[in-house]
C-alpha positions as a Markdown table, in Angstrom:
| # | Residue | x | y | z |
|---|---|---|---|---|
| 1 | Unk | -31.4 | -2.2 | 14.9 |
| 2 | Unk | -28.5 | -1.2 | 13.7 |
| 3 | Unk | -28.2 | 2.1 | 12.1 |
| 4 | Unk | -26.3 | 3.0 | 8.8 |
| 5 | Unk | -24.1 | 4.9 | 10.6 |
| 6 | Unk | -23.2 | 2.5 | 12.7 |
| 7 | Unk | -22.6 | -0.5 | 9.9 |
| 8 | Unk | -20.1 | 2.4 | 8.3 |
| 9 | Unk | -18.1 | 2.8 | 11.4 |
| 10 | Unk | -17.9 | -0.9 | 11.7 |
| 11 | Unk | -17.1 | -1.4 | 8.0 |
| 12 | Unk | -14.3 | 1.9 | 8.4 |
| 13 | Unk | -12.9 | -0.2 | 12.0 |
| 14 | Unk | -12.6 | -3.6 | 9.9 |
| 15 | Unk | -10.6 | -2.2 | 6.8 |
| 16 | Unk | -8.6 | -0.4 | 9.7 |
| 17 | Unk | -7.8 | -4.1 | 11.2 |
| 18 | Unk | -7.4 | -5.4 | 7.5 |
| 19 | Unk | -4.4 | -2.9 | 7.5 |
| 20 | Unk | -2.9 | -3.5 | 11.0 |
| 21 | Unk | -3.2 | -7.1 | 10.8 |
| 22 | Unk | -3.2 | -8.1 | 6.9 |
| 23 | Unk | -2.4 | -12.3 | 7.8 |
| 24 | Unk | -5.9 | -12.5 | 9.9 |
| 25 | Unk | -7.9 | -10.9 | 6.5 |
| 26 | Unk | -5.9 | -12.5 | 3.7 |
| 27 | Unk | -3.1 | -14.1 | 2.9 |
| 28 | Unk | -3.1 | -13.9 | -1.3 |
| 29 | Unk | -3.2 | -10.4 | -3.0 |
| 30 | Unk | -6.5 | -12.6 | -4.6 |
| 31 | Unk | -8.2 | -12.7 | -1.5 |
| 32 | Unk | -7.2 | -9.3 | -0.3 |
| 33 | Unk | -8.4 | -7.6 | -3.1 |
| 34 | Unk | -11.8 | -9.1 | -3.2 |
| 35 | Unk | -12.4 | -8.4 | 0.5 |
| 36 | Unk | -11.3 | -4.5 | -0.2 |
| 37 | Unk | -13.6 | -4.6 | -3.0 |
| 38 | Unk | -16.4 | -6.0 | -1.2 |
| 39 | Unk | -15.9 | -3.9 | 1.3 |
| 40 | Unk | -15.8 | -0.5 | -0.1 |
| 41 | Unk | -18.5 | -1.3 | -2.3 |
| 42 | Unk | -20.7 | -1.2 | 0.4 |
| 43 | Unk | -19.2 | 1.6 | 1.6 |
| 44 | Unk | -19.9 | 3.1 | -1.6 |
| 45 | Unk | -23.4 | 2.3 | -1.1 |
| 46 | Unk | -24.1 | 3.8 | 2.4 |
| 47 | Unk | -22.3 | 7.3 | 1.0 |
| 48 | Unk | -24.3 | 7.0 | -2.0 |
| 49 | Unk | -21.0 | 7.0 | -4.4 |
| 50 | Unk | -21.4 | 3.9 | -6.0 |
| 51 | Unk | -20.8 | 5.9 | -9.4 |
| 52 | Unk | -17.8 | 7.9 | -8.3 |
| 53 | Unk | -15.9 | 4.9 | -6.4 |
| 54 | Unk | -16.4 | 2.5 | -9.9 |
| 55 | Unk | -14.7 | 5.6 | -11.6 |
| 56 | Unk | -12.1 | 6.1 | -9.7 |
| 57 | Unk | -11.4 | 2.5 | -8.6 |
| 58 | Unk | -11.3 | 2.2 | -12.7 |
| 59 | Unk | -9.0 | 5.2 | -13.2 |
| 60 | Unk | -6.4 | 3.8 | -9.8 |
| 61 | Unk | -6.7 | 0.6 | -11.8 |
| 62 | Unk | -6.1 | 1.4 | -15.7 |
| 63 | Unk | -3.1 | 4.0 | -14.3 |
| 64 | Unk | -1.5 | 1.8 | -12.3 |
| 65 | Unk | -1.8 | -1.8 | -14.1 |
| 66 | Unk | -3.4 | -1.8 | -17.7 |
| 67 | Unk | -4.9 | -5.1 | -17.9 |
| 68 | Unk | -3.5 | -7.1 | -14.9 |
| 69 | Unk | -5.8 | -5.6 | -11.5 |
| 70 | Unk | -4.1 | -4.8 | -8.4 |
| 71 | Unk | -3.5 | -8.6 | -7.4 |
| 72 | Unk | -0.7 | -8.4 | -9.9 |
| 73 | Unk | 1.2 | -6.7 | -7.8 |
| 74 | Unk | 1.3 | -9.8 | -5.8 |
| 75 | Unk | 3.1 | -11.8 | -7.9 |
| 76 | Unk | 6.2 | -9.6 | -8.1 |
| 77 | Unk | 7.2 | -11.1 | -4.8 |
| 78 | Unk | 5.3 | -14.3 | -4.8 |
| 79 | Unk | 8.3 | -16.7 | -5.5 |
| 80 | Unk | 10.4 | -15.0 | -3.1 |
| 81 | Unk | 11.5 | -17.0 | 0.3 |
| 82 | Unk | 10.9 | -13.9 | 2.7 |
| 83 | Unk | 7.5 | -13.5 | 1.5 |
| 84 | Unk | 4.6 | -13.7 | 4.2 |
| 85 | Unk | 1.6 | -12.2 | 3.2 |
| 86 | Unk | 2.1 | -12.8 | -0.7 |
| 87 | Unk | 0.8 | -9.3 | -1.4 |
| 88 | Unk | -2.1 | -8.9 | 0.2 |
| 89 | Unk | -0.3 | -5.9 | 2.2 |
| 90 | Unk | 0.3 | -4.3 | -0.8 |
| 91 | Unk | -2.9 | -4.6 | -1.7 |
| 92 | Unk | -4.5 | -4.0 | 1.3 |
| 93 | Unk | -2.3 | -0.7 | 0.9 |
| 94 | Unk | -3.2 | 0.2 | -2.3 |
| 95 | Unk | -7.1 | 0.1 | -1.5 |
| 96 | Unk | -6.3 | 2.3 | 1.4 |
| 97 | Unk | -5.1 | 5.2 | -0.8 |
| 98 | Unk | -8.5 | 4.6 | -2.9 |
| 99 | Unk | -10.4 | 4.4 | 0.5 |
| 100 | Unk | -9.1 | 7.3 | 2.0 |
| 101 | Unk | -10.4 | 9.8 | -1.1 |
| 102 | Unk | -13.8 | 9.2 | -0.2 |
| 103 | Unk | -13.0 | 9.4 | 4.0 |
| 104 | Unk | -13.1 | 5.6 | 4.6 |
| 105 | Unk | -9.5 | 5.5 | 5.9 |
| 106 | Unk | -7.4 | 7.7 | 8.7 |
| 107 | Unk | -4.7 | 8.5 | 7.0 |
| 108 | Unk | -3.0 | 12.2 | 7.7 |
| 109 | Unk | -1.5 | 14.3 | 4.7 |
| 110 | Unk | 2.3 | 15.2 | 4.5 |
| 111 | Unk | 3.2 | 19.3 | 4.8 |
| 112 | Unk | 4.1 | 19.9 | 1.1 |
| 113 | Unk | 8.0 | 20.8 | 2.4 |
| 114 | Unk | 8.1 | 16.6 | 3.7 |
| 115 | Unk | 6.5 | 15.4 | 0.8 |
| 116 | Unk | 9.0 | 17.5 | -1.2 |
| 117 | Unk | 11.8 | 15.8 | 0.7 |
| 118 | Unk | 10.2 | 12.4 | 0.4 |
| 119 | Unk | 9.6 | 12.3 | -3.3 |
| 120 | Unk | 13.2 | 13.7 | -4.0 |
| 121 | Unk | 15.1 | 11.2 | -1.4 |
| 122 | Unk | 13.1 | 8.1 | -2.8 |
| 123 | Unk | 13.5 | 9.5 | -6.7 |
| 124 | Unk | 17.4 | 9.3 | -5.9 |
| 125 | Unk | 17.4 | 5.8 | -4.2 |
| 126 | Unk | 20.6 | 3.8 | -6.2 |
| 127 | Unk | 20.2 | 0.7 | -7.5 |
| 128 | Unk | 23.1 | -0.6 | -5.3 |
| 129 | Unk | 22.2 | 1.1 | -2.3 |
| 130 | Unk | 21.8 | -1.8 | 0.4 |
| 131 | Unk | 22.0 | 0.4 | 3.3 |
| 132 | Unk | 18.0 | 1.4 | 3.3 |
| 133 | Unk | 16.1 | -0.6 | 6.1 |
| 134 | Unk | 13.1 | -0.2 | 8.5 |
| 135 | Unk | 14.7 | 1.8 | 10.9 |
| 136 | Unk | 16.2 | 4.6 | 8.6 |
| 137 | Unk | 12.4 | 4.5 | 6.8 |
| 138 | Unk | 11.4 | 5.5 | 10.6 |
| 139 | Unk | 13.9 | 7.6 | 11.6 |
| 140 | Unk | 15.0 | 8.9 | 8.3 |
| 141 | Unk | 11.3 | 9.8 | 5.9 |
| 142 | Unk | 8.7 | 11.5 | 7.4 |
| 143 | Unk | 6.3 | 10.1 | 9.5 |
| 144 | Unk | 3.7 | 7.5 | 7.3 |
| 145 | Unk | 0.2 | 8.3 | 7.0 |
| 146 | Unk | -0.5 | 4.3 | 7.2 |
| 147 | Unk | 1.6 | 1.5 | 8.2 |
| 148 | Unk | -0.2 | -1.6 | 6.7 |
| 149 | Unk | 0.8 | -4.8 | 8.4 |
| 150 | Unk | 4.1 | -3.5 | 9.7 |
| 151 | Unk | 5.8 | -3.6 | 6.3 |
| 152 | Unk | 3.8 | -1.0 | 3.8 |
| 153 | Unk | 4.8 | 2.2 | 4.8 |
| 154 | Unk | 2.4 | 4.6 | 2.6 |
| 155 | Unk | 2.5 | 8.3 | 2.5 |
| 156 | Unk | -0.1 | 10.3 | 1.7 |
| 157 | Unk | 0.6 | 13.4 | -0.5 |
| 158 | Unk | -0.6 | 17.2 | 0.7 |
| 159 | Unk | -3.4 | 17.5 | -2.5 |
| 160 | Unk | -6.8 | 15.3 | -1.7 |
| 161 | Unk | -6.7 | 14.2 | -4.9 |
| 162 | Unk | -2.6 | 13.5 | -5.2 |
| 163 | Unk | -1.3 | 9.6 | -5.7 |
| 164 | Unk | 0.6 | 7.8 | -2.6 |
| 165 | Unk | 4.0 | 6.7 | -2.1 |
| 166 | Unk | 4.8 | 3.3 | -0.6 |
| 167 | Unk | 8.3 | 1.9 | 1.0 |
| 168 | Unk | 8.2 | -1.6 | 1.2 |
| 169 | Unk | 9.7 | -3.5 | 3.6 |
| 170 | Unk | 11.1 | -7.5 | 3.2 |
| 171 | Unk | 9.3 | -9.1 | 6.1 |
| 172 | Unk | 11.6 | -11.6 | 7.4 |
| 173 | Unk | 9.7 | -14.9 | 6.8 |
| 174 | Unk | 7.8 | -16.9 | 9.4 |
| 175 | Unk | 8.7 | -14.3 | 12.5 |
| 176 | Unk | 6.0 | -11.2 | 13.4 |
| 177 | Unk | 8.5 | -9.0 | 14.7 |
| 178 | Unk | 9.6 | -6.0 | 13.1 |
| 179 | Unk | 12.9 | -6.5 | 13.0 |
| 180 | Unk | 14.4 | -2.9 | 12.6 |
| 181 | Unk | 17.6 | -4.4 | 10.6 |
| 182 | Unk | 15.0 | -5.3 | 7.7 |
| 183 | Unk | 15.9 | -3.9 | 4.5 |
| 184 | Unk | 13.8 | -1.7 | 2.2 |
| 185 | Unk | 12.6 | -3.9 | -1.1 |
| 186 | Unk | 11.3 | -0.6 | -3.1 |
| 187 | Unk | 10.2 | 2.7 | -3.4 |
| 188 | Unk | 6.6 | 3.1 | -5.3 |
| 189 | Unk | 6.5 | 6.7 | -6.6 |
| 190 | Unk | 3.5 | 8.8 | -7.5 |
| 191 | Unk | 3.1 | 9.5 | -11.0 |
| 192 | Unk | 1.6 | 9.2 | -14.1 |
| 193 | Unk | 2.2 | 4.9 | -15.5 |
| 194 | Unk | 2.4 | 1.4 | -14.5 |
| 195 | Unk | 3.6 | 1.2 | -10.9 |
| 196 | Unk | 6.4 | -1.5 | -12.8 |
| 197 | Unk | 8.1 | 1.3 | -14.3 |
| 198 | Unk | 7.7 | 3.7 | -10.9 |
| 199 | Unk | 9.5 | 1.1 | -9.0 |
| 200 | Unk | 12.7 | 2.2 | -7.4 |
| 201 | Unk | 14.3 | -1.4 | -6.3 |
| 202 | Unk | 17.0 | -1.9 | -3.7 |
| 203 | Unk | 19.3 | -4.6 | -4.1 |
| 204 | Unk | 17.0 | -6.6 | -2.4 |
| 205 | Unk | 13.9 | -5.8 | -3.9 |
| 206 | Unk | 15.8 | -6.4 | -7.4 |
| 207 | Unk | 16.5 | -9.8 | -5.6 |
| 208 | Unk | 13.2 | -10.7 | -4.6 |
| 209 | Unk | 11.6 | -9.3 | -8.4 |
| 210 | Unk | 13.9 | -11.6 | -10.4 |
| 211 | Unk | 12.9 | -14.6 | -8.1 |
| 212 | Unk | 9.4 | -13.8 | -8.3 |
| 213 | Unk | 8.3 | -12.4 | -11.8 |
């Protein structure tokens, strides 16, 4: 029989592999949100923090998208040519920084001095600044917590109970490889409103938006 403990490592490994390989687990921000849901409510259940997760699921929610639920986000980019996974990484993404609060997902903190410098070099990203792509978000920012599907890069901040930052990455469409020429779309910053207005666009990503939304 299979033990509680063991059904919450497996349930832990599978949102792991939602992350890693977001295309085999979802392919709409839709169905990637009701399979994070799903899944960390019954995560929930094993710990015994049904109550607390609905809180702060509610909280993440309200904070970051009033009315419209995380598969909003989705639609930002849904239009767009170069879209793959139609948000479902950014989803995917977003329910790992809820997951990881309660210990559900690996993801290491940043020393306060590199999330000082990450916060303060994404906060300054230009509007007309093309030259951001994946390999100065590797070799430039410090290293991510969590990669999620090769194109969320998410950083977790040095306080347990502190919001993420994201980079986004454009995926070109139709190829897996992670092409280290491909440019940045956005910056999500931590911080108090709609992730809309704490969206700091590259001339791609302001591309991609007005296409999409």
């Amino acid at each position: 029989m299979v033990s509680l403990e063991d059904l919450r490592s497996r349930l832990m490994t599978q949102f792991s592999q939602m992350c890693a390989r977001t295309g085999m687990f979802a392919r709409t921000a839709e169905g990637a949100y009701r399979a994070s849901v799903q899944l960390q409510q019954t995560l929930a259940y094993i710990d015994e923090r049904e109550d607390a997760y609905d809180a702060e699921h509610t909280r993440c929610r309200t904070e970051d998208f009033r009315e419209f639920g995380p598969p909003r986000m989705g639609a930002w980019f849904d239009a767009a040519p170069n879209n793959v996974a139609r948000g479902a990484a950014e989803v995917f993404a977003w329910h790992a920084e809820l997951g990881a609060r309660f210990g559900w997902v690996d993801a290491p903190r940043l020393s306060p001095p590199d999330w000082e410098r990450l916060v303060a070099t994404a906060a300054a990203l230009q509007p007309t600044d093309g030259t951001w792509t994946r390999e100065r978000v590797q070799s430039e920012l410090p290293t991510a917590s969590l990669v999620v599907d090769g194109i969320i890069y998410c950083y977790a901040p040095p306080q347990d109970d502190g919001r993420w930052l994201f980079a986004d990455i454009v995926q070109p469409a139709g190829n897996p490889r992670l092409f280290p020429e491909a440019p940045l779309r956005s910056f999500r910053l931590p911080g108090p409103g709609p992730m809309y207005d704490r969206l700091a666009l590259t001339p791609a990503g302001a591309a991609l938006l007005a296409s999409g939304y």
